[in-house]
C-alpha positions, -999 to 999 in steps of 0.1 A, spaced: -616 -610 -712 -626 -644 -692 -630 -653 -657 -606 -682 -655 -582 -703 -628 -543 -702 -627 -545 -733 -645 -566 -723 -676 -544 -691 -677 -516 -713 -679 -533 -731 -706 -540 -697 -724 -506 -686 -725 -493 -718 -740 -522 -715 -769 -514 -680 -776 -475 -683 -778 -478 -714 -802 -503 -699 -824 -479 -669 -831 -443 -687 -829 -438 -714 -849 -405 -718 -830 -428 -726 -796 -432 -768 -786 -443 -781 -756 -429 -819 -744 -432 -838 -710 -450 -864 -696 -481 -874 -710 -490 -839 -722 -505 -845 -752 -534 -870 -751 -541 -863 -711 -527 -824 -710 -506 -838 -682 -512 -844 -646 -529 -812 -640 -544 -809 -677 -522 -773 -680 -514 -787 -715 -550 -800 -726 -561 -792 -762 -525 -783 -777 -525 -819 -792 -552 -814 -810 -544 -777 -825 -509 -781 -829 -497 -816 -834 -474 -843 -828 -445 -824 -838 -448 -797 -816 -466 -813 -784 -442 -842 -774 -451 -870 -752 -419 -877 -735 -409 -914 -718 -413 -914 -681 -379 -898 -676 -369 -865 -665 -332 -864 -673 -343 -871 -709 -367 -843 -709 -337 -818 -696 -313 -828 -721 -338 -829 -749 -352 -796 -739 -317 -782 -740 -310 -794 -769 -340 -780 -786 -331 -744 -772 -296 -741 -785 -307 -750 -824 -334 -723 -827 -366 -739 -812 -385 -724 -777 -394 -755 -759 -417 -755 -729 -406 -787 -710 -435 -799 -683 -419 -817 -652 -450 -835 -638 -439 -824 -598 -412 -797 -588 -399 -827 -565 -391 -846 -599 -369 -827 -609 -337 -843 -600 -327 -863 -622 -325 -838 -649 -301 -816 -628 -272 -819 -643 -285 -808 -678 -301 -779 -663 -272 -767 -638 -246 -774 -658 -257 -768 -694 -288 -748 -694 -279 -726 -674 -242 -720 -685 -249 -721 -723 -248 -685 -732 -215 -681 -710 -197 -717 -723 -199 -705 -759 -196 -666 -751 -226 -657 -765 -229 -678 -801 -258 -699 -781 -283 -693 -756 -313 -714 -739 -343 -699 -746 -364 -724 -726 -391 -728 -700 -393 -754 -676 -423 -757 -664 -436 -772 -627 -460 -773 -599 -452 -771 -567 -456 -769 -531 -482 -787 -508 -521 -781 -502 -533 -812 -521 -526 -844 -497 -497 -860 -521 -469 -873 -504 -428 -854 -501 -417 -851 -538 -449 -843 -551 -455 -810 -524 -419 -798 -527 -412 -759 -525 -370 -755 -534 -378 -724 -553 -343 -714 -533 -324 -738 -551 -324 -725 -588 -327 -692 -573 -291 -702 -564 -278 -713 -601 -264 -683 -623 -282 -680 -655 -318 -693 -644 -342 -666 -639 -368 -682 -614 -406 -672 -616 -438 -680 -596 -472 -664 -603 -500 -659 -579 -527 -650 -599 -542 -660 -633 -535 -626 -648 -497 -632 -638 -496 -661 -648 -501 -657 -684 -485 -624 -685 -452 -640 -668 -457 -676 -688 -458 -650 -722 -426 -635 -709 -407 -665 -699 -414 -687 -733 -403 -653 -752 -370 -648 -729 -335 -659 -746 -322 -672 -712 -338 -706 -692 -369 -700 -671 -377 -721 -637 -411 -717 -640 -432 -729 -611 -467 -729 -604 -482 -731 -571 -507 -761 -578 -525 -752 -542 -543 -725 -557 -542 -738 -595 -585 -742 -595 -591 -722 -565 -584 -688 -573 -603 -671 -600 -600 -638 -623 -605 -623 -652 -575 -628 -679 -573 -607 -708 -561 -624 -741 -541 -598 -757 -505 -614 -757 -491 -590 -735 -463 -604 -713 -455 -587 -673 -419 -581 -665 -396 -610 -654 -378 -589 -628 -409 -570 -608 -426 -571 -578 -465 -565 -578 -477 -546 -548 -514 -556 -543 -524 -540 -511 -514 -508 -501 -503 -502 -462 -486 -482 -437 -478 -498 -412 -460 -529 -424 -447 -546 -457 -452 -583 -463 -436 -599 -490 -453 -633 -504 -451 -653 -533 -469 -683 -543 -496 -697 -530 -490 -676 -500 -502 -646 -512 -540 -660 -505 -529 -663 -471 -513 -630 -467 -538 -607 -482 -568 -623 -458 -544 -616 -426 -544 -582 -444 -578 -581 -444 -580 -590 -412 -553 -569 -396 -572 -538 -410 -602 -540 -390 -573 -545 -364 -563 -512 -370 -528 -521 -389 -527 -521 -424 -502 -540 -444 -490 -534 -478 -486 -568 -495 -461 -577 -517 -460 -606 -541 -419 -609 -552 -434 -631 -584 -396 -630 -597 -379 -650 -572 -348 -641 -593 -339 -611 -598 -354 -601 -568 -369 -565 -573 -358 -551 -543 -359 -513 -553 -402 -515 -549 -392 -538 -517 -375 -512 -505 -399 -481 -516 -424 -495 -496 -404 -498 -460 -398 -461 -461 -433 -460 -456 -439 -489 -433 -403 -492 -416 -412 -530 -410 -404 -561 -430 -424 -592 -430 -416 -622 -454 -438 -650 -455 -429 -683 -479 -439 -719 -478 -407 -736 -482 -382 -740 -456 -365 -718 -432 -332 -720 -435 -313 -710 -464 -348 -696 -476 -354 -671 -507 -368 -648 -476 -335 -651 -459 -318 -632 -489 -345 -607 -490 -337 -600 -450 -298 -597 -462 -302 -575 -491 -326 -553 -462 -297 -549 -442 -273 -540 -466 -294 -514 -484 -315 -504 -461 -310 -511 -427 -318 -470 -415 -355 -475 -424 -361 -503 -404 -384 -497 -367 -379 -527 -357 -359 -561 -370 -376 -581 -395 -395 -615 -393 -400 -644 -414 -431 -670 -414 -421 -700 -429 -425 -741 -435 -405 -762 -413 -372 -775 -420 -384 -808 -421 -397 -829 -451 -432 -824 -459 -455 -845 -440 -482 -868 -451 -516 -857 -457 -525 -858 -420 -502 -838 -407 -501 -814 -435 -521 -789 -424 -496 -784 -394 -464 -774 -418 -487 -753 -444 -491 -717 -434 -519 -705 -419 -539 -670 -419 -535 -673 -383 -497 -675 -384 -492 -645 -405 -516 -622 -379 -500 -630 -353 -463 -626 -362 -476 -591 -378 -489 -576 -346 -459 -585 -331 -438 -573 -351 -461 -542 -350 -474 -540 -315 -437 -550 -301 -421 -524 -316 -437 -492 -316 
């Protein structure tokens, strides 16, 4: 057990899945001699090698097909992309073959690959490097799309996505990769790719959060409690599937439905959590359910950041009335 950041649990999972399958490499940009941008891949050089920790050219549609390739002859790579925003180029490789190859050859191949990026704002870069289109793959059929929140989850989640026989979007909210700290227990044991985690309990309202979000949300918690409301917060983790059965389990205790997500409004992941509420389970609702998001608008330079990140404040606010305007 050690205290560690998101980042170093991160680092932790890649170390322990390498030491114990073979089959496990890691490539992308400059993650062998610098552990890449953010130094999630520092020391597997060293320990494991030039064969299995690839320094890839400064070129993301390589690094898809590559990494494709790799998965459907046997290997489990762990492809870095050095932004979420960079991801485009290698698109087509991952919508149209990564994601499709267990269906194109019915079964004889799969791709058993992670692709691995940070994401969202909270650091002063510019557009492409603070994207949050966690919405997009959630889209694609055959990804399954992940986000941790914690160090704990993240090596429990990065364990189960390197060991999963489908493709993994695995994003990591780089806001709160040195910021937030707990103890991480190496012991190899991977979370569920398909759960929620409830980390507060609450009666009077559920909030659902992923990301770096969940910091936000569980001090307006905090907050709200000596209020006199108290929120049961929700972090989805598996942006797809969405767990919606514990989703649901806790509005027939609270009867209200916050979501509160980073990216943009429209077309959102929390807009498909609001759908799937009113299809399923529309009867335990008090009042109708609210969404805090980002603007749909690009992300703003550093100056202005601060006004398109979410704020504590926000998340209050549209809780009490939701709350207080419904009773």
């Amino acid at each position: 057990m050690a205290d560690m950041t998101l980042l170093e649990a991160v680092n932790l999972a890649l170390h322990h899945e390498m030491e114990h399958d073979p089959k496990v490499v890691v490539l992308g940009e400059d993650v062998g001699d610098n552990g890449g941008v953010f130094r999630a891949t520092v020391g597997l050089k060293a320990k494991f090698g030039l064969k299995r920790v690839i320094d890839s050219p400064l070129a993301e549609a390589l690094i898809g097909g590559v990494t494709v390739g790799m998965a459907s002859q046997g290997l489990r790579p762990v492809a870095e992309f050095q932004f979420q925003g960079f991801v485009f180029p290698a698109m087509e490789h991952l919508m149209c073959h990564a994601a499709r190859m267990r269906n194109r050859t019915r079964g004889r191949l799969t791709c058993p690959a992670v692709f691995r990026a940070p994401f969202g704002g909270g650091i002063h870069a510019p557009e492409h490097h603070s994207e949050s289109i966690e919405a997009l793959f959630a889209h694609i059929p055959g990804f399954k799309v992940v986000i941790p929140s914690s160090p704990q989850r993240a090596y429990g989640l990065l364990l189960a996505s390197i060991r999963s026989n489908d493709p993994v979007m695995f994003f990591e909210p780089k806001h709160i990769y040195r910021t937030v700290k707990s103890d991480v227990n190496d012991n190899g044991k991977a979370l569920p790719l398909d759960t929620c985690f409830t980390l507060r309990k609450g009666r009077d309202l559920t909030l659902v959060t992923w990301g770096a979000c969940v910091v936000e949300s569980l001090q307006a918690a905090s907050t709200l409690s000596s209020q006199g409301i108290e929120v049961e917060v929700i972090d989805l983790a598996s942006i797809k599937p969405i767990d919606m059965a514990t989703i649901i389990h806790s509005l027939e205790k609270t009867g209200r439905l916050l979501v509160v997500h980073e990216a943009s409004k429209t077309c959102g992941v929390g807009a498909e959590i609001l759908a799937r509420t009113a299809e399923h389970a529309m009867c335990l609702l008090k009042a109708p359910p609210k969404r805090v998001t980002g603007m749909d608008t690009i992300m703003p330079y550093y100056r202005n950041e601060d006004f398109f990140m979410i704020q504590e404040e926000d998340i209050v606010i549209a809780a009490r009335e939701l709350v207080e305007g419904w009773k």
